[in-house]
MIVO-707324 format. One record per atom (N, C-alpha, C): atom name; x negated, y, z negated; residue number from 0. Coordinates in Angstrom, 3 decimals. Example, Ala and Ser with C-alpha at 12.3 -4.5 7.8 and 13.67 -1.06 7.14 Angstrom:
2
<atom atomo="N" px="-13.190" py="-5.690" pz="-7.800" num="0"/>
<atom atomo="CA" px="-12.300" py="-4.500" pz="-7.800" num="0"/>
<atom atomo="C" px="-13.200" py="-3.300" pz="-7.800" num="0"/>
<atom atomo="N" px="-12.850" py="-2.250" pz="-7.080" num="1"/>
<atom atomo="CA" px="-13.670" py="-1.060" pz="-7.140" num="1"/>
<atom atomo="C" px="-12.900" py="0.030" pz="-7.870" num="1"/>
//
This chain:
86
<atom atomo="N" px="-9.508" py="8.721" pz="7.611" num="0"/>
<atom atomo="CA" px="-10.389" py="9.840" pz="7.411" num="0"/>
<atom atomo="C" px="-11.020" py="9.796" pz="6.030" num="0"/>
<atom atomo="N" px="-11.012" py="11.314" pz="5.503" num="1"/>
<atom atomo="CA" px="-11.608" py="10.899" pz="3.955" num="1"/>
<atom atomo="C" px="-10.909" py="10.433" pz="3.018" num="1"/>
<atom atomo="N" px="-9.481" py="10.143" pz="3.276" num="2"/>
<atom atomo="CA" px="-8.342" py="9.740" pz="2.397" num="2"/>
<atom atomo="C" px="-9.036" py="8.121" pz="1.588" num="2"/>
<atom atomo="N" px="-9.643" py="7.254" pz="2.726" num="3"/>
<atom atomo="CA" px="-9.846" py="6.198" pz="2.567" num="3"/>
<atom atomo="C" px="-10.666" py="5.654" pz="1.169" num="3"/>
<atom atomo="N" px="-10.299" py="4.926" pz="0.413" num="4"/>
<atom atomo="CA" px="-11.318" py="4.777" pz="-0.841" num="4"/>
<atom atomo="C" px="-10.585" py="3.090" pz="-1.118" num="4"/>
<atom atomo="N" px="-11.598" py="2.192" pz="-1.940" num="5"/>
<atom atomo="CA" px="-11.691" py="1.616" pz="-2.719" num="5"/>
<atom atomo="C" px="-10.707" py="1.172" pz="-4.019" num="5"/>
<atom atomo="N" px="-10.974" py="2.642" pz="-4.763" num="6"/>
<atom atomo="CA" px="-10.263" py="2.771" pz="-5.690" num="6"/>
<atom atomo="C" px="-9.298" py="3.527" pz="-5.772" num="6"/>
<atom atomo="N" px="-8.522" py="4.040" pz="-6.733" num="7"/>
<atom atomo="CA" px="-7.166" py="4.758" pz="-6.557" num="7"/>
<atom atomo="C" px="-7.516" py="6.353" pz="-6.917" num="7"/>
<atom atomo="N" px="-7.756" py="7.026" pz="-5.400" num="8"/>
<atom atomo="CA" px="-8.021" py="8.502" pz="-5.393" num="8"/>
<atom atomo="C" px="-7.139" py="9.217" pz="-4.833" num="8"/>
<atom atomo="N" px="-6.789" py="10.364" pz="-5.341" num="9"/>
<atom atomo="CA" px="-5.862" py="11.800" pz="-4.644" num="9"/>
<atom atomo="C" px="-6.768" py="12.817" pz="-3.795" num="9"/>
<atom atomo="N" px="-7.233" py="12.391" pz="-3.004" num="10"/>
<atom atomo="CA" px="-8.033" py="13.206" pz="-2.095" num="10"/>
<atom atomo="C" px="-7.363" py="14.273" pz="-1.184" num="10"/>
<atom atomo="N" px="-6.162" py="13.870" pz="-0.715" num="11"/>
<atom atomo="CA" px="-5.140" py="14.846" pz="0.075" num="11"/>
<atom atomo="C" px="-3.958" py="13.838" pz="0.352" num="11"/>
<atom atomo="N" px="-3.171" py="14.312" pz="1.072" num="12"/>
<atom atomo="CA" px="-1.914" py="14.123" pz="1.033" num="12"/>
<atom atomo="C" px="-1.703" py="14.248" pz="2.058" num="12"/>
<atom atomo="N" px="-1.572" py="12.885" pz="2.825" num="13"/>
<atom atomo="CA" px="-1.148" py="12.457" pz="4.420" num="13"/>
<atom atomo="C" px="0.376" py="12.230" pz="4.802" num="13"/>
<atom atomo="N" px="0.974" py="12.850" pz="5.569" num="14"/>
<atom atomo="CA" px="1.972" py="13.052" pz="5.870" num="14"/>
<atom atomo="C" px="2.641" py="12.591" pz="7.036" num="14"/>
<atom atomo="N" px="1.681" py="11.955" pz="7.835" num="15"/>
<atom atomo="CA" px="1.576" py="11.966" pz="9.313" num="15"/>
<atom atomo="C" px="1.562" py="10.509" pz="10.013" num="15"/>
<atom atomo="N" px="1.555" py="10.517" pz="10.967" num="16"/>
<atom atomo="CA" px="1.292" py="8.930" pz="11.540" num="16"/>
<atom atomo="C" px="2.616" py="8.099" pz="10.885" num="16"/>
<atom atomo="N" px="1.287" py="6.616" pz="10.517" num="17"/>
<atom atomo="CA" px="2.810" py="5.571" pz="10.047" num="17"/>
<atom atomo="C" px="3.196" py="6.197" pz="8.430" num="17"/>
<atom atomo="N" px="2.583" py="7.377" pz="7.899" num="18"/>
<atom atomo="CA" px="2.617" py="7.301" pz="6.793" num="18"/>
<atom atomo="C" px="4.204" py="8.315" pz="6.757" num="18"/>
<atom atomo="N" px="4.935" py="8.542" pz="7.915" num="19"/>
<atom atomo="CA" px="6.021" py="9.378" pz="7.843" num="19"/>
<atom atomo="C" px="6.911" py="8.383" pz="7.620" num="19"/>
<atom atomo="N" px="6.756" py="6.904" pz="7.611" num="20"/>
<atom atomo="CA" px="8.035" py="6.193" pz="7.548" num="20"/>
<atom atomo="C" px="7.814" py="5.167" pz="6.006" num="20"/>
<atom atomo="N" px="6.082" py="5.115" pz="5.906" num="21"/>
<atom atomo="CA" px="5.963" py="3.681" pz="5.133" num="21"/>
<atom atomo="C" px="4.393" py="4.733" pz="4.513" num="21"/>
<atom atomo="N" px="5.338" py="4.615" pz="2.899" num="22"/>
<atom atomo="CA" px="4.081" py="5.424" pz="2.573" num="22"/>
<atom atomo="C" px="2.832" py="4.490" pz="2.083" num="22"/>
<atom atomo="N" px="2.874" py="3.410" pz="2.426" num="23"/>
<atom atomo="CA" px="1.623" py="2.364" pz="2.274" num="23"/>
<atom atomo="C" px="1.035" py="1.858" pz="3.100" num="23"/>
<atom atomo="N" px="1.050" py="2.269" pz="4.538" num="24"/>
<atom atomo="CA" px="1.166" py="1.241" pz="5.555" num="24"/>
<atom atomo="C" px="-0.202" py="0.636" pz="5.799" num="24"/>
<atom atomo="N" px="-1.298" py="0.970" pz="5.268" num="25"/>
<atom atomo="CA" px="-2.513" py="0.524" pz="4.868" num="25"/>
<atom atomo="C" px="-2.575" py="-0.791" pz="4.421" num="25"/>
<atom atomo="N" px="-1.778" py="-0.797" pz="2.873" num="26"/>
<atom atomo="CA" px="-1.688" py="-1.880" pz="1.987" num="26"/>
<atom atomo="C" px="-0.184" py="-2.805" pz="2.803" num="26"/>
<atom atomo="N" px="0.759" py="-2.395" pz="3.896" num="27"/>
<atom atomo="CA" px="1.268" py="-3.691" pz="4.330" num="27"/>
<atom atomo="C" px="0.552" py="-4.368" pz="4.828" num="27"/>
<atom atomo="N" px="-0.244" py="-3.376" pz="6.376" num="28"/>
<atom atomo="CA" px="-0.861" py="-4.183" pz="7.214" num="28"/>
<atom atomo="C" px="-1.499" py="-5.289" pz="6.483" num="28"/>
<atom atomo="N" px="-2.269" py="-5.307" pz="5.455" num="29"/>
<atom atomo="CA" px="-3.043" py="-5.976" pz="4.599" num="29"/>
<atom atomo="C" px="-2.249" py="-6.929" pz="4.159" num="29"/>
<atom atomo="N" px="-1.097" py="-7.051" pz="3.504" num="30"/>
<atom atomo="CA" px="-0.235" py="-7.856" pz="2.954" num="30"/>
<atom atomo="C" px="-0.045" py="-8.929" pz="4.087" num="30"/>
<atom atomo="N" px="0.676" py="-8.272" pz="5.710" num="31"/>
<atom atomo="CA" px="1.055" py="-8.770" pz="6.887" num="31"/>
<atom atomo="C" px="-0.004" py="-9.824" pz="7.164" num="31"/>
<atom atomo="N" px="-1.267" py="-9.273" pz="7.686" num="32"/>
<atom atomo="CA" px="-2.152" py="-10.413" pz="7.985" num="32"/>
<atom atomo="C" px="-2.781" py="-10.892" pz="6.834" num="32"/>
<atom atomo="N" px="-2.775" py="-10.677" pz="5.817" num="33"/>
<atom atomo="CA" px="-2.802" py="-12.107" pz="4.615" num="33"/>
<atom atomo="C" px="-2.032" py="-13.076" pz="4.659" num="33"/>
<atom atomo="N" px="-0.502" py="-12.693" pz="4.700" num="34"/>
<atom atomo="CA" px="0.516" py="-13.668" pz="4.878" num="34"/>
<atom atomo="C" px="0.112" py="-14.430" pz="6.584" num="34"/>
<atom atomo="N" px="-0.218" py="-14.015" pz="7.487" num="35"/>
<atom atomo="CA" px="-0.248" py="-14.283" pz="8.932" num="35"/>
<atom atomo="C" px="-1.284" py="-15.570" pz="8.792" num="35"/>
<atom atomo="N" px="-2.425" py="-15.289" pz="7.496" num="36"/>
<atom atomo="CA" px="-3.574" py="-16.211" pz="7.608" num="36"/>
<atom atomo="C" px="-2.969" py="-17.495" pz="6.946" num="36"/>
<atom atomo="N" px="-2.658" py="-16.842" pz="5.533" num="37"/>
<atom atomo="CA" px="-1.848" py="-17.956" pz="5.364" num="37"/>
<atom atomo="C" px="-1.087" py="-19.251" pz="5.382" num="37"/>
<atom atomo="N" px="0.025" py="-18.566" pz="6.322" num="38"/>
<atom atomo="CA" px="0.597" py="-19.271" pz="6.898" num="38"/>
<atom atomo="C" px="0.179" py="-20.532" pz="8.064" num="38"/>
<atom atomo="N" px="-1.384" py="-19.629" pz="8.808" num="39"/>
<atom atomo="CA" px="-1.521" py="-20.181" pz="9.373" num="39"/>
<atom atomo="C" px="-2.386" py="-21.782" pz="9.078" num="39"/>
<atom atomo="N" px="-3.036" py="-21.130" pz="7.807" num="40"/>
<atom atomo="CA" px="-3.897" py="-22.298" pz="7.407" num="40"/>
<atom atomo="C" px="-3.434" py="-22.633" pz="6.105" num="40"/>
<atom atomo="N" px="-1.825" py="-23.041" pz="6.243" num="41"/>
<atom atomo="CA" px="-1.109" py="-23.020" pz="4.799" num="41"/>
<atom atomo="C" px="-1.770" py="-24.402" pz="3.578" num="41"/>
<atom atomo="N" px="-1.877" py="-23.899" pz="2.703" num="42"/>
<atom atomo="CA" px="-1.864" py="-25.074" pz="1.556" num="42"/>
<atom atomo="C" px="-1.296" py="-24.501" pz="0.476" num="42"/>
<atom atomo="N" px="-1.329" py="-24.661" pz="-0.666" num="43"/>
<atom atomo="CA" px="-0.418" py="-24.202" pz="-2.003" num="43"/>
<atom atomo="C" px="-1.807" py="-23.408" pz="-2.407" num="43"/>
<atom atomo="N" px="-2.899" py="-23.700" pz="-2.574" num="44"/>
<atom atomo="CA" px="-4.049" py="-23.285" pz="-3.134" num="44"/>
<atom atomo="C" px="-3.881" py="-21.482" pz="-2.426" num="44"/>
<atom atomo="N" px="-3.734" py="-21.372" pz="-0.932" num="45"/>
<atom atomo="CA" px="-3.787" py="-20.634" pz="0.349" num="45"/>
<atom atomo="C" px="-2.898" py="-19.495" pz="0.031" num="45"/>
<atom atomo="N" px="-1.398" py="-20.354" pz="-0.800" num="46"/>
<atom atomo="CA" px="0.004" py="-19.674" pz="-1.026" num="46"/>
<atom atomo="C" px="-0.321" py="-19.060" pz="-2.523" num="46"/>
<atom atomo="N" px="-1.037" py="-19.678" pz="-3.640" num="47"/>
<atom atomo="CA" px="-1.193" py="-18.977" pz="-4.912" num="47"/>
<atom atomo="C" px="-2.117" py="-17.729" pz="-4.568" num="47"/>
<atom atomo="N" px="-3.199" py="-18.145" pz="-3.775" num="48"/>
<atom atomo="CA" px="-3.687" py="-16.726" pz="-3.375" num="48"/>
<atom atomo="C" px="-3.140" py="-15.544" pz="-2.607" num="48"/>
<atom atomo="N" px="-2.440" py="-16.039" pz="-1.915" num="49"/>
<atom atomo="CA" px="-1.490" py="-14.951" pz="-1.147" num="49"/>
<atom atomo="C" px="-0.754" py="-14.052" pz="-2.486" num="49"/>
<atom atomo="N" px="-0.023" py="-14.954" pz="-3.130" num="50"/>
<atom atomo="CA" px="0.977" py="-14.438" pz="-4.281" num="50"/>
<atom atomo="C" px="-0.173" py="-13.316" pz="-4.967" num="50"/>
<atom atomo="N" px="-1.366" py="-13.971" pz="-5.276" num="51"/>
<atom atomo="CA" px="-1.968" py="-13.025" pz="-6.381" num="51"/>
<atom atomo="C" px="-2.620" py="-11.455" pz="-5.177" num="51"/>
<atom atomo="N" px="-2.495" py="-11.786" pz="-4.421" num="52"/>
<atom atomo="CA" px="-3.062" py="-10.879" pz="-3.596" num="52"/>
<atom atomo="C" px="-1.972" py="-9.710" pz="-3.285" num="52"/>
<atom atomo="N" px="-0.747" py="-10.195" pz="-2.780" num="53"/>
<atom atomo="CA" px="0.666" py="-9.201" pz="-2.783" num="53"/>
<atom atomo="C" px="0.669" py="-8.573" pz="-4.097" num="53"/>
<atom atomo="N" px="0.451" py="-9.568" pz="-4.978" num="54"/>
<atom atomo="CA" px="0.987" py="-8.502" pz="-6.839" num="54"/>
<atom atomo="C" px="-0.083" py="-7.494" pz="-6.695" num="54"/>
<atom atomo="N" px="-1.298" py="-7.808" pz="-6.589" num="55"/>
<atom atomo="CA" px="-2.325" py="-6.803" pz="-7.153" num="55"/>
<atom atomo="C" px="-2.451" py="-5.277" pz="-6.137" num="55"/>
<atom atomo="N" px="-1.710" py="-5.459" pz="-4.726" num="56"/>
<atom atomo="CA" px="-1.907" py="-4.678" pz="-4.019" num="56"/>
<atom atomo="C" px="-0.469" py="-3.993" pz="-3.677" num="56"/>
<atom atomo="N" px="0.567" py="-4.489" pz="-4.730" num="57"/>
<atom atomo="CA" px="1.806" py="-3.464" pz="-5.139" num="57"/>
<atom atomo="C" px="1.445" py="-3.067" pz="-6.451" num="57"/>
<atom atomo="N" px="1.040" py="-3.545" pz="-7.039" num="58"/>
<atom atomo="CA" px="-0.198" py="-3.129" pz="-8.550" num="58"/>
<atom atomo="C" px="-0.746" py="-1.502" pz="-7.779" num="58"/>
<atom atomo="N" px="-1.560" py="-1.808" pz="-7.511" num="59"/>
<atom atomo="CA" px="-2.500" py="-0.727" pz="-6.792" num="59"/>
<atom atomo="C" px="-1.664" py="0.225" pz="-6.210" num="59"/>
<atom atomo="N" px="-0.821" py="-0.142" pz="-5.159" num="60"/>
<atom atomo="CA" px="0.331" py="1.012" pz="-4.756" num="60"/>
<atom atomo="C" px="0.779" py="1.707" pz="-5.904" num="60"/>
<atom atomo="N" px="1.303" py="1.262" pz="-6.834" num="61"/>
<atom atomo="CA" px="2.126" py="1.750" pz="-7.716" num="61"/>
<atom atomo="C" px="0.831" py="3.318" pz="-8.624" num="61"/>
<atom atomo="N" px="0.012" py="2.116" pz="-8.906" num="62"/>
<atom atomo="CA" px="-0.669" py="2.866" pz="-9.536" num="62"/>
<atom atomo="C" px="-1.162" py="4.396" pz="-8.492" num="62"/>
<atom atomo="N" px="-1.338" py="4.329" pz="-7.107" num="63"/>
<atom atomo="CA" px="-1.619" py="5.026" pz="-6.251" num="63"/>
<atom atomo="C" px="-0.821" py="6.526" pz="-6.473" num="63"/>
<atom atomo="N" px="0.672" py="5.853" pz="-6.881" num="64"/>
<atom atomo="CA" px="1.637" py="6.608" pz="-6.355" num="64"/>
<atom atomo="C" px="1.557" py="7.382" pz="-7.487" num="64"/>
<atom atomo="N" px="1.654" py="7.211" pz="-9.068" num="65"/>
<atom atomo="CA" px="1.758" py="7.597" pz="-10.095" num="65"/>
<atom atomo="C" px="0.374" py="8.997" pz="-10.154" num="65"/>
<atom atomo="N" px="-0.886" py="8.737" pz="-9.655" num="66"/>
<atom atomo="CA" px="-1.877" py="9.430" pz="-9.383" num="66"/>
<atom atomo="C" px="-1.338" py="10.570" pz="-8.134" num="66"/>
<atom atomo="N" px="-0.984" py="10.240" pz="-7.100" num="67"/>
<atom atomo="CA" px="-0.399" py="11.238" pz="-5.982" num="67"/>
<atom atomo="C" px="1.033" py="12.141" pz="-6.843" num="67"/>
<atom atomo="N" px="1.820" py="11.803" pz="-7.572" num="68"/>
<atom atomo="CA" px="2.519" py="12.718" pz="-8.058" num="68"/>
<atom atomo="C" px="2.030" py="13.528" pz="-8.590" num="68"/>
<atom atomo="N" px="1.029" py="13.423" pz="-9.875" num="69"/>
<atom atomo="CA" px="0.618" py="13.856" pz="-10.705" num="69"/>
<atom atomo="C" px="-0.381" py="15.460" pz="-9.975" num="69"/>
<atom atomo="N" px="-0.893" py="14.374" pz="-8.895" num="70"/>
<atom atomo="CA" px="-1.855" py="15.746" pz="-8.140" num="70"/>
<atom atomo="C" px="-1.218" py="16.838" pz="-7.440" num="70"/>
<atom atomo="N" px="-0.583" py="15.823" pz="-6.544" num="71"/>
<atom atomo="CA" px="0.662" py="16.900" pz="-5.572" num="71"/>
<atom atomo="C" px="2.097" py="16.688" pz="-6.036" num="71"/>
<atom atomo="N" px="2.558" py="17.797" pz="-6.388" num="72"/>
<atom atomo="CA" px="3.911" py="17.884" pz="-6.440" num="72"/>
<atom atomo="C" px="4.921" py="17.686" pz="-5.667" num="72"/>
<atom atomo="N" px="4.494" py="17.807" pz="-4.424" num="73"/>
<atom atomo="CA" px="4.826" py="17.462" pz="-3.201" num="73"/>
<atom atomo="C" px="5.320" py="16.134" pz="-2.907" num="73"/>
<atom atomo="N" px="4.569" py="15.197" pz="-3.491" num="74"/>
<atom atomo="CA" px="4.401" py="13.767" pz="-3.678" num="74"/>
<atom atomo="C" px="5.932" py="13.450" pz="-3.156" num="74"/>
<atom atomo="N" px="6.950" py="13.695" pz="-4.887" num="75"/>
<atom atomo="CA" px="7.899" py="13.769" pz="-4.832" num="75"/>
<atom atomo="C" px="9.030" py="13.497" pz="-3.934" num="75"/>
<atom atomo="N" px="8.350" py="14.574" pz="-3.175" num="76"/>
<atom atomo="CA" px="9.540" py="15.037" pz="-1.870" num="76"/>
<atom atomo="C" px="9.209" py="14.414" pz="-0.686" num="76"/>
<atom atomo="N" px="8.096" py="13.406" pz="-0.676" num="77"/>
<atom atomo="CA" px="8.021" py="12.926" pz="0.410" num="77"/>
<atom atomo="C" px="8.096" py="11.515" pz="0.488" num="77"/>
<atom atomo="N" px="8.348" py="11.158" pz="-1.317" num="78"/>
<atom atomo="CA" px="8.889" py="9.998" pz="-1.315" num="78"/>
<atom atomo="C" px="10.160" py="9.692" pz="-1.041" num="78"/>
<atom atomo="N" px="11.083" py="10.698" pz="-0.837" num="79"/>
<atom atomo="CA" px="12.467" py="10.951" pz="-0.561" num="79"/>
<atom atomo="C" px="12.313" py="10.500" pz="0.953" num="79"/>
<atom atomo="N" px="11.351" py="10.735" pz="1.390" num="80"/>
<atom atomo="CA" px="12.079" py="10.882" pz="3.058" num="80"/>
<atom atomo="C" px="11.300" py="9.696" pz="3.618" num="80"/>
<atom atomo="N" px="10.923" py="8.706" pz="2.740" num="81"/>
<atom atomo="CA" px="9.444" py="7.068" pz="3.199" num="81"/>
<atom atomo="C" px="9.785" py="6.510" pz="2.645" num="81"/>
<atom atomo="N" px="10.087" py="5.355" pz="3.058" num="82"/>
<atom atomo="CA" px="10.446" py="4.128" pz="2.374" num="82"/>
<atom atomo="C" px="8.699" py="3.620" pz="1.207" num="82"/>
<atom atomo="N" px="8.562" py="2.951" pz="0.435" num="83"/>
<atom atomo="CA" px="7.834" py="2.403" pz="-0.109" num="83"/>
<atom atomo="C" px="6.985" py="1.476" pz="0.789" num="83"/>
<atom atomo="N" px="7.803" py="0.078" pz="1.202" num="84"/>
<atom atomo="CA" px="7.009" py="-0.469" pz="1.899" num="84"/>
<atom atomo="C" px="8.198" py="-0.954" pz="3.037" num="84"/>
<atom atomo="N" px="8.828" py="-1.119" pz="2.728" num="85"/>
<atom atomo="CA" px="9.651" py="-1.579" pz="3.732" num="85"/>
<atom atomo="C" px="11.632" py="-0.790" pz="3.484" num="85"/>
//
């Protein structure tokens, strides 16, 4: 919905769907079929990009998360009950 952005925005606070178990599940899927391509068309060149691609998009989570506390207090409490990413 409008949650969706680019960059790292607090627009609202989704609670729902896959986001009740995996509060990133955006940035796995993304991780998942990077690694899926990967693998499939493996070289080391294929694998350094994968690597830089996982850091920057637990980079980005992190930073996500630090912005969602700050807005909703709520944040908090719903990191209690969601795993991160796995």
């Amino acid at each position: 919905g409008r949650s969706f952005s680019i960059t790292v925005e607090a627009r609202a606070l989704v609670s729902r769907g896959p986001y009740r178990w995996v509060r990133h599940p955006v940035y796995l899927g993304e991780m998942a079929t990077a690694a899926a391509v990967a693998l499939w068309r493996w070289s080391p060149r294929n694998g350094v990009l994968l690597a830089l691609f996982v850091a920057v998009q637990l980079l980005r989570s992190r930073w996500e998360e630090e912005k969602l506390a700050r807005v909703f207090p709520a944040y908090r409490v719903l990191c209690r009950h969601s795993r991160w990413f796995w």
